[in-house]
DRENPA-3360 file (N, C-alpha, C; in nm, 2 decimals, always signed):
BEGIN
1 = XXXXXXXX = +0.63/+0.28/-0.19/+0.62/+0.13/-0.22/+0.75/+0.08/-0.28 ~ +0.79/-0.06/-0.25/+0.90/-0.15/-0.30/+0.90/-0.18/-0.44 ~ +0.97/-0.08/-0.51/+0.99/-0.13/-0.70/+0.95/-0.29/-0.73 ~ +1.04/-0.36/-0.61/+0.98/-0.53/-0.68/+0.89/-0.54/-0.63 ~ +0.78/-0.49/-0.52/+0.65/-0.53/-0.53/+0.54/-0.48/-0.66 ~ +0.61/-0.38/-0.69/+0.52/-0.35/-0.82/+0.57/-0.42/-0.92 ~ +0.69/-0.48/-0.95/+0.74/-0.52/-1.04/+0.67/-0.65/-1.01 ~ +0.67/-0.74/-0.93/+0.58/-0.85/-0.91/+0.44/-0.81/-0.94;
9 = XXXXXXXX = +0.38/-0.72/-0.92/+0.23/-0.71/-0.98/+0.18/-0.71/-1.09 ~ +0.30/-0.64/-1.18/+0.32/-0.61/-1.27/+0.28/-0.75/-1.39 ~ +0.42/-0.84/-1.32/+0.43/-0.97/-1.35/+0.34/-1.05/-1.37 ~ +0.24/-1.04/-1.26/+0.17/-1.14/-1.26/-0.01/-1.06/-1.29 ~ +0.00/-0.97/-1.37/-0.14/-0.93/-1.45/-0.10/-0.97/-1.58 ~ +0.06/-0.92/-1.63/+0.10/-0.98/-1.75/+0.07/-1.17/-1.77 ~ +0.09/-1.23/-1.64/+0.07/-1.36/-1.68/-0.07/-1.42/-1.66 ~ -0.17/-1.32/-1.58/-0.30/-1.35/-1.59/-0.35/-1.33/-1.74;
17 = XXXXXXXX = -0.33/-1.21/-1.77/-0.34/-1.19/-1.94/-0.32/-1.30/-2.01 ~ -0.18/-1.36/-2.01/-0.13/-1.45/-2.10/-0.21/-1.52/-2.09 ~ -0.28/-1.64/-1.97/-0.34/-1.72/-1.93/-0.46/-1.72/-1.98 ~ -0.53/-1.62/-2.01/-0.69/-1.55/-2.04/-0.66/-1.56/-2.19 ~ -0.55/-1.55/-2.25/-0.53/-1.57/-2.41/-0.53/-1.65/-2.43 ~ -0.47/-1.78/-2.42/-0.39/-1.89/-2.39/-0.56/-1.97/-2.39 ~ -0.62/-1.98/-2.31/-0.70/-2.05/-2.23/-0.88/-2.05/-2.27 ~ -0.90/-1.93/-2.24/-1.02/-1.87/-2.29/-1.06/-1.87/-2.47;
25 = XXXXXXXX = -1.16/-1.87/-2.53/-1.23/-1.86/-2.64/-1.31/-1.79/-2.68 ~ -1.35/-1.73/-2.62/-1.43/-1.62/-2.59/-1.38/-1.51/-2.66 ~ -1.43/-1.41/-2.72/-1.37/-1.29/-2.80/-1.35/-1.15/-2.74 ~ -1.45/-1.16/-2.62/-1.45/-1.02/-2.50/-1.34/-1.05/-2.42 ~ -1.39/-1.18/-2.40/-1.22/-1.21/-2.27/-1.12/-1.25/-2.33 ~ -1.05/-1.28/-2.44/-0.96/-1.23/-2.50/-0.93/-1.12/-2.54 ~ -1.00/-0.99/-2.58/-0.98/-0.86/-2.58/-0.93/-0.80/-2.46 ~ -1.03/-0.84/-2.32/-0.98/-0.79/-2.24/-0.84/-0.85/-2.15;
33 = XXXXXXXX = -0.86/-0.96/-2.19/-0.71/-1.03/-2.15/-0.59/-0.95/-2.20 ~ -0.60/-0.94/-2.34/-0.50/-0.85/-2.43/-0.48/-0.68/-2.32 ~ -0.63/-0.60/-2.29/-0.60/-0.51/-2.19/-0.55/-0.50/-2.08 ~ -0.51/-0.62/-2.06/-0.45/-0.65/-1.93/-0.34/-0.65/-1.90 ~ -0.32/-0.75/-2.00/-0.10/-0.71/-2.06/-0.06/-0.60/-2.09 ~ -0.15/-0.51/-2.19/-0.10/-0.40/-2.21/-0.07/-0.29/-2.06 ~ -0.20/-0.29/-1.99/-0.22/-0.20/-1.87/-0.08/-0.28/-1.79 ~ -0.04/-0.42/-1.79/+0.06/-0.46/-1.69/+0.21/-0.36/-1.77;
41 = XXXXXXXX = +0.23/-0.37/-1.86/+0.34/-0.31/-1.94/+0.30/-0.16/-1.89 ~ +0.23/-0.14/-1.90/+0.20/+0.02/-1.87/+0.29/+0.06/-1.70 ~ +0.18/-0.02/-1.63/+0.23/+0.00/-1.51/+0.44/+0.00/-1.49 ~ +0.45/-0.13/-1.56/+0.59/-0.06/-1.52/+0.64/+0.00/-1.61 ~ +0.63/+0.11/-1.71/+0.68/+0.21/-1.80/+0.67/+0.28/-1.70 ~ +0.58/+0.30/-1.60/+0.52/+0.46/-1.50/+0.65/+0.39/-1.41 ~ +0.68/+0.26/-1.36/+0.75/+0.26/-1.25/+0.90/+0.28/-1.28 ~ +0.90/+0.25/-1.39/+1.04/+0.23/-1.39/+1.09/+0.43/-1.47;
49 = XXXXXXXX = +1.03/+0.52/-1.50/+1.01/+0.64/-1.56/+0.98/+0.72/-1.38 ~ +0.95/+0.69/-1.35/+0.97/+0.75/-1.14/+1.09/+0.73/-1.10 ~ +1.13/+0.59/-1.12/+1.24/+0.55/-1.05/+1.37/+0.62/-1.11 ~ +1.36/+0.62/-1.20/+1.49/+0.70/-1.29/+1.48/+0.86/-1.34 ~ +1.35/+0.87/-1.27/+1.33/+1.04/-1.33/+1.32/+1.10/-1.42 ~ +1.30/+0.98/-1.53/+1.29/+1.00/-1.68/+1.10/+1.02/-1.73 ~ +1.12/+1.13/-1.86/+0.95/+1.14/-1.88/+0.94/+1.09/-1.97 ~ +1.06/+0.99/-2.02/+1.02/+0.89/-2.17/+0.95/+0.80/-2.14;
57 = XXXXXXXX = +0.95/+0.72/-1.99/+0.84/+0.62/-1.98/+0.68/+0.66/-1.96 ~ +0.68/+0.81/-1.93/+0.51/+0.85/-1.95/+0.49/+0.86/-2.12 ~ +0.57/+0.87/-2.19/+0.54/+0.93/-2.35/+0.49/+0.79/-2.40 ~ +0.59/+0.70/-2.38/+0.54/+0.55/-2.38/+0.36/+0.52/-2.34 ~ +0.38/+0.57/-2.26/+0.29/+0.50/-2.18/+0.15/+0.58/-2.27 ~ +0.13/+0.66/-2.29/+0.06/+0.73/-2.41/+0.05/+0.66/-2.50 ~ +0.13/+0.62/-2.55/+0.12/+0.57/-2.68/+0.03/+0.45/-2.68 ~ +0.10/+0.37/-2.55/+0.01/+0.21/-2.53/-0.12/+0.25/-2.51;
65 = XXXXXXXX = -0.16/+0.34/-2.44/-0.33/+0.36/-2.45/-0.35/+0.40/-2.54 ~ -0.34/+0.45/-2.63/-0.42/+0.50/-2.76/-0.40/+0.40/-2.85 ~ -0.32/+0.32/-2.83/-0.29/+0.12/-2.93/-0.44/+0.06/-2.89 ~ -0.44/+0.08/-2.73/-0.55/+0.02/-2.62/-0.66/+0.03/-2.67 ~ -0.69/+0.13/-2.68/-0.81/+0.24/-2.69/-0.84/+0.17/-2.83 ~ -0.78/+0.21/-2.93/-0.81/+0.17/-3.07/-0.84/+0.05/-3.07 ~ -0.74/-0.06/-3.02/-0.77/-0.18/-3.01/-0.95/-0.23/-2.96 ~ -0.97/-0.16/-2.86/-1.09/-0.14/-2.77/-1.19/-0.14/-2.92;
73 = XXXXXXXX = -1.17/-0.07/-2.92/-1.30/+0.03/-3.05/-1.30/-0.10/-3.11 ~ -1.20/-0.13/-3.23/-1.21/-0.18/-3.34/-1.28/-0.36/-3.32 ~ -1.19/-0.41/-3.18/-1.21/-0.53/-3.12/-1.38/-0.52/-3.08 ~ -1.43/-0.43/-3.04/-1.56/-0.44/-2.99/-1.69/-0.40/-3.11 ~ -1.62/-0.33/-3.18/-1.69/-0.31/-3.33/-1.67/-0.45/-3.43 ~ -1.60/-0.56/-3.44/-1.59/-0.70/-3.51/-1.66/-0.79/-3.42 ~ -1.70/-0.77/-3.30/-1.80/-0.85/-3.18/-1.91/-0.81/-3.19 ~ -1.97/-0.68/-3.23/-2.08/-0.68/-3.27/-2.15/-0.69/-3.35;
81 = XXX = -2.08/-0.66/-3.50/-2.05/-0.72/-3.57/-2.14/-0.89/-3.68 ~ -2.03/-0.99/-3.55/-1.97/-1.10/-3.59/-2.16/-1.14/-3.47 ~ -2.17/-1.10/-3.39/-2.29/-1.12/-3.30/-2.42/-1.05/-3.36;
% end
């Protein structure tokens, strides 16, 4: 695959995210909006850590899911919560 076509997909989950933050009121689809940006940042840590043959963009990329993940937990434990 073409780096700027993933870099374009990339782009444009981060700005569906944004848009779902921005827009929405809702506390699930703002959570998952927030998963969206993160997973788009994700994706290009993986692309750009291929392209350069570097394994610091997977170690990254670990790190954001376990932010994710917690985030996940804690965000869905104040929703049920708050419901």
């Amino acid at each position: 695959m073409d780096i700027a076509f993933i870099i374009f997909c990339s782009m444009a989950m981060f700005a569906i995210g944004t848009i779902g933050v921005i827009i929405k009121r809702n506390p699930l689809i703002l959570f998952l909006s927030i998963e969206m940006m993160l997973n788009a940042a994700n994706l290009l840590f993986v692309t750009f850590a291929h392209q350069w043959g570097e394994q610091t963009g997977l170690v990254w990329v670990f790190f954001v899911l376990v932010v994710a993940a917690a985030e996940a937990a804690i965000g869905l434990a104040i929703i049920i919560n708050l419901f």
